[in-house]
C-alpha positions as CSV (number, residue, x, y, z in Angstrom):
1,X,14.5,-10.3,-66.2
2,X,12.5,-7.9,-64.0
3,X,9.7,-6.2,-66.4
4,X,7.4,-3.4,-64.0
5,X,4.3,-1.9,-65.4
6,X,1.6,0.8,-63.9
7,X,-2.2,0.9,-64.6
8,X,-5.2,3.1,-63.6
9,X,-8.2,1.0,-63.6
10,X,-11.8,3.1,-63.2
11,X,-13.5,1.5,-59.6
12,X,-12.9,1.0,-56.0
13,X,-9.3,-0.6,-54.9
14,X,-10.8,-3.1,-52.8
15,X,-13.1,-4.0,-55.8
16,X,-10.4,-4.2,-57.9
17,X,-7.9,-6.2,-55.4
18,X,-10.8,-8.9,-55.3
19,X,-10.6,-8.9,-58.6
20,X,-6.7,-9.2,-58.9
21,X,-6.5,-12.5,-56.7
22,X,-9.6,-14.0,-58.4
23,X,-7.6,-16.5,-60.7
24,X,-10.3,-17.5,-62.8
25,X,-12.2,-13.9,-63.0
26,X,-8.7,-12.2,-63.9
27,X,-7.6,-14.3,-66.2
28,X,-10.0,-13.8,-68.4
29,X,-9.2,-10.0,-69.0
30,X,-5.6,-11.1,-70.1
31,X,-5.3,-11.8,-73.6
32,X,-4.8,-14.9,-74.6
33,X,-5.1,-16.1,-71.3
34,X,-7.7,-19.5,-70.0
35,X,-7.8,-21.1,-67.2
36,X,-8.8,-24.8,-67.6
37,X,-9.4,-26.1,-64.1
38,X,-8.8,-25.8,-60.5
39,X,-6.1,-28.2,-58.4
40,X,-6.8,-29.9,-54.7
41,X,-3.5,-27.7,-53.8
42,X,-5.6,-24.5,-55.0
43,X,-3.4,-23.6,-58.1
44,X,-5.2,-23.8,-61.5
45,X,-4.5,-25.4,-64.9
46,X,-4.4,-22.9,-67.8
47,X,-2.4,-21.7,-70.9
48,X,-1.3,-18.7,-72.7
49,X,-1.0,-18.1,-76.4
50,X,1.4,-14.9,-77.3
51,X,3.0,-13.2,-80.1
52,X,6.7,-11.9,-79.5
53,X,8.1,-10.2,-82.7
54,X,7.6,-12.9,-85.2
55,X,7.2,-15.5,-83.2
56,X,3.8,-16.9,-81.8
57,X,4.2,-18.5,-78.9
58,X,1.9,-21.4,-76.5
59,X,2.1,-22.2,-73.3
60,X,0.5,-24.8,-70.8
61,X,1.4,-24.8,-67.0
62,X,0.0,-23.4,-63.6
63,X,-0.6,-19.9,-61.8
64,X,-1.5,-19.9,-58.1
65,X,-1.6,-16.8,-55.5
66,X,0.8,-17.7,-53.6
67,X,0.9,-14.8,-50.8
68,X,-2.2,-12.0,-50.6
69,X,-2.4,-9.0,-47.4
70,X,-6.0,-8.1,-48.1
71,X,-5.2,-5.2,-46.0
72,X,-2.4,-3.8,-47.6
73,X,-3.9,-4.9,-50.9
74,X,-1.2,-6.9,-52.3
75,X,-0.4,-10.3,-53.0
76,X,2.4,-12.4,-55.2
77,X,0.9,-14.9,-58.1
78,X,3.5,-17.3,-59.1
79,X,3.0,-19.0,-62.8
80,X,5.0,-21.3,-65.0
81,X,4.9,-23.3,-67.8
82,X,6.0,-25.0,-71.2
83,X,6.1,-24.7,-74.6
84,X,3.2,-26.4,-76.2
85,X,5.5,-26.9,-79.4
86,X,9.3,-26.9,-78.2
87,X,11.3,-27.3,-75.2
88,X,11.2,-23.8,-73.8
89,X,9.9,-22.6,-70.1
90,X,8.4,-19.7,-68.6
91,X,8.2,-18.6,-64.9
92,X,7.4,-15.7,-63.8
93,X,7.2,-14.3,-60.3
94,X,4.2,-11.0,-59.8
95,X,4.0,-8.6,-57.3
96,X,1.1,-6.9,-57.4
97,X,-0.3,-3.9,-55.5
98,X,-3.4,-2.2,-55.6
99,X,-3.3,1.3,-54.4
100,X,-6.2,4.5,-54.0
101,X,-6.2,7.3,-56.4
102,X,-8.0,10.8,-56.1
103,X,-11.5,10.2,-57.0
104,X,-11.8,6.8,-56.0
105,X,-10.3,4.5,-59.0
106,X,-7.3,2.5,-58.3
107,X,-3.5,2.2,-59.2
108,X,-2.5,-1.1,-59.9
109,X,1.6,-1.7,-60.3
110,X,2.6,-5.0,-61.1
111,X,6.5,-6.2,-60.9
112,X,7.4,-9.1,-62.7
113,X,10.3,-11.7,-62.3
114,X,10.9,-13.4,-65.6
115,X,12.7,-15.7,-66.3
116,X,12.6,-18.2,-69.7
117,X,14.5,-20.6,-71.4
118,X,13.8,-21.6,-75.2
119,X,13.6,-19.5,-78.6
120,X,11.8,-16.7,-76.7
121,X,15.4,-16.3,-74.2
122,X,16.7,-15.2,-77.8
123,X,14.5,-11.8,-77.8
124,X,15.5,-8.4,-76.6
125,X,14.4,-7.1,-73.3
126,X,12.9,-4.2,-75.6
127,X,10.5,-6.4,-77.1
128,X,9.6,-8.3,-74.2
129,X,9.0,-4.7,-72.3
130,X,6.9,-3.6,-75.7
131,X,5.2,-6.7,-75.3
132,X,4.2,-6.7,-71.4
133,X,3.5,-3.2,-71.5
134,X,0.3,-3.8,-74.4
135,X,-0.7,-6.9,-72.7
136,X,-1.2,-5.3,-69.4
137,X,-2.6,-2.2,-71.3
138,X,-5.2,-4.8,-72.4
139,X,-5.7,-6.2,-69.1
140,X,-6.4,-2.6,-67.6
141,X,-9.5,-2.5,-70.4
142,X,-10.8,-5.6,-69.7
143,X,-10.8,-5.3,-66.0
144,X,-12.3,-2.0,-66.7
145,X,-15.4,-3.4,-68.5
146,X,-16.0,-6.6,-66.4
147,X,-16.1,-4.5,-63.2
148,X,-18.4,-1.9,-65.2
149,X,-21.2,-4.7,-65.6
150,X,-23.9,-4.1,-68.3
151,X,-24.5,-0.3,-69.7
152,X,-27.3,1.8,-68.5
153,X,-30.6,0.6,-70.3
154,X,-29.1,-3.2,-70.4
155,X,-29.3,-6.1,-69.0
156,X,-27.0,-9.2,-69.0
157,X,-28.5,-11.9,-71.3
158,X,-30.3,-15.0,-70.3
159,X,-31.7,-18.0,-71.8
160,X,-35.4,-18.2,-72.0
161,X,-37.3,-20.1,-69.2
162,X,-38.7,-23.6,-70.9
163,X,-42.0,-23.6,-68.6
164,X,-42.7,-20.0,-69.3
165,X,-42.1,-20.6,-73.4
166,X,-44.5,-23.3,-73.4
167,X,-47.2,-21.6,-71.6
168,X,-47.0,-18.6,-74.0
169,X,-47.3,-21.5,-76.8
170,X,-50.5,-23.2,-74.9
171,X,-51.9,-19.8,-74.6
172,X,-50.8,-18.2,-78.0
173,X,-54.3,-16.9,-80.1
174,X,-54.2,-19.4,-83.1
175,X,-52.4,-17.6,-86.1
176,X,-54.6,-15.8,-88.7
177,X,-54.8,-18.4,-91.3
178,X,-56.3,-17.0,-94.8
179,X,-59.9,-18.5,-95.6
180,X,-60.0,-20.3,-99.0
181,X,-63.0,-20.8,-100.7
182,X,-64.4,-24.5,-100.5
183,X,-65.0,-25.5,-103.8
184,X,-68.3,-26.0,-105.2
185,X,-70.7,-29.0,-104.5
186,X,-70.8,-31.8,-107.3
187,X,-74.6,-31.5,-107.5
188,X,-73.6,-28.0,-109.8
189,X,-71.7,-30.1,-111.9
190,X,-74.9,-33.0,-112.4
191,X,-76.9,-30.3,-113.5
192,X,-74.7,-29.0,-115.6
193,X,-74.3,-31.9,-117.4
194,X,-78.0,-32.4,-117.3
195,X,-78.5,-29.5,-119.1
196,X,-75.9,-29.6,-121.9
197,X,-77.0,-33.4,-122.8
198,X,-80.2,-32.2,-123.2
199,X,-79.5,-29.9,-125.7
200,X,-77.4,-32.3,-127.5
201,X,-79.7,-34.9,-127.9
202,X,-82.7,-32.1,-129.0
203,X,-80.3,-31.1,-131.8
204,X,-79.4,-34.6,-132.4
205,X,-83.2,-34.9,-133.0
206,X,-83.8,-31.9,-135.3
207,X,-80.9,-33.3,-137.4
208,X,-82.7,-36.3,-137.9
209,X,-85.6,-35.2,-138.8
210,X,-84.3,-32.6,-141.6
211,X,-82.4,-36.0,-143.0
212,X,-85.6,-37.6,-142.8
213,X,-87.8,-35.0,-144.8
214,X,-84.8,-34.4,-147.4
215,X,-84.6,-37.8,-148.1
216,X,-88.5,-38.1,-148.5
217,X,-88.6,-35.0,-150.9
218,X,-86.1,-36.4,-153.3
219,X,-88.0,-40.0,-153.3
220,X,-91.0,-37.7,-154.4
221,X,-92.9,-39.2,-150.9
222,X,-95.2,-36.0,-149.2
223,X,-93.4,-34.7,-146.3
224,X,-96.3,-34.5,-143.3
């Protein structure tokens, strides 16, 4: 099954060729695409997940450059694999060439040998076609916005420096901590106590001595 599909992508051709044979770089503008690792024979691990009518589809297997004429800006990526769940297989065979356009940007047309065995062998090549043609529309985006780098005004995220948080703690002013009133020495509280037993006991008196001269009047004994 030969699928072929066209793209425009906004930079440089040779920028974007780089870009095209850079497994690991490209791969991540193709959804639903990761590479997992890098082989001593220079192909890379990776897997694919895909939806194909209603069907959703995994696959695990290889993808190497397997030709590249930097000067004619083309180059042939070969990638295969399984089914993650079922006996079906995927190969598929891509020529791709990257090619000037007025203004600068690029034309990218990529020509693709399938061929597959499995549930997906039972789809149209319609829906296959439908199917390439969003994916690479995708791809075209990406590529677009990885090569575009940060927007005017930003700058790529990075994590703080440890040394330089821990000076800016050392050196920090101390935070404005709210002053609460310290309460009130105990000696305030003897005196108080001072004072209120000694009007207790000078009533305490008083009583007593009304009792004293009450109880002296009715016994008919002069009061002093």
């Amino acid at each position: 099954m030969l699928i072929e599909n066209e793209f425009n992508v906004d930079a440089a051709p040779d920028v974007v060729y780089a870009l095209m044979v850079d497994v690991e770089r490209v791969a991540t503008c193709l959804p639903g695409t990761e590479v997992l690792g890098r082989r001593d024979d220079g192909a890379y691990d990776g897997r694919m997940k895909m939806k194909l009518g209603p069907m959703k589809m995994q696959y695990a297997g290889t993808v190497a450059i397997t030709d590249q004429d930097p000067a004619a800006r083309t180059a042939v990526m070969l990638a295969s694999g399984t089914e993650a769940k079922g006996q079906g297989s995927a190969q598929g065979t891509l020529r791709m060439a990257v090619t000037e356009r007025d203004g600068g940007s690029s034309a990218v047309a990529v020509s693709t040998e399938l061929k597959i065995t499995g549930r997906v062998a039972q789809m149209g090549h319609g829906i296959m076609k439908d199917v390439s043609t969003r994916m690479i529309g995708e791809m075209a985006q990406n590529m677009e916005r990885l090569l575009a780098g940060p927007t005017d005004g930003e700058e790529p995220a990075t994590s703080p420096d440890p040394a330089a948080v821990t000076a800016a703690q050392e050196t920090a002013p101390a935070p404005d901590v709210p002053q609460v009133a310290e309460p009130a020495p105990a000696a305030s509280h003897v005196k108080l106590s001072t004072v209120v037993g000694a009007v207790v006991r000078g009533r305490l008196a008083a009583l007593r001595a009304w009792i004293s001269r009450h109880v002296r009047r009715r016994a008919g004994t002069p009061t002093s």
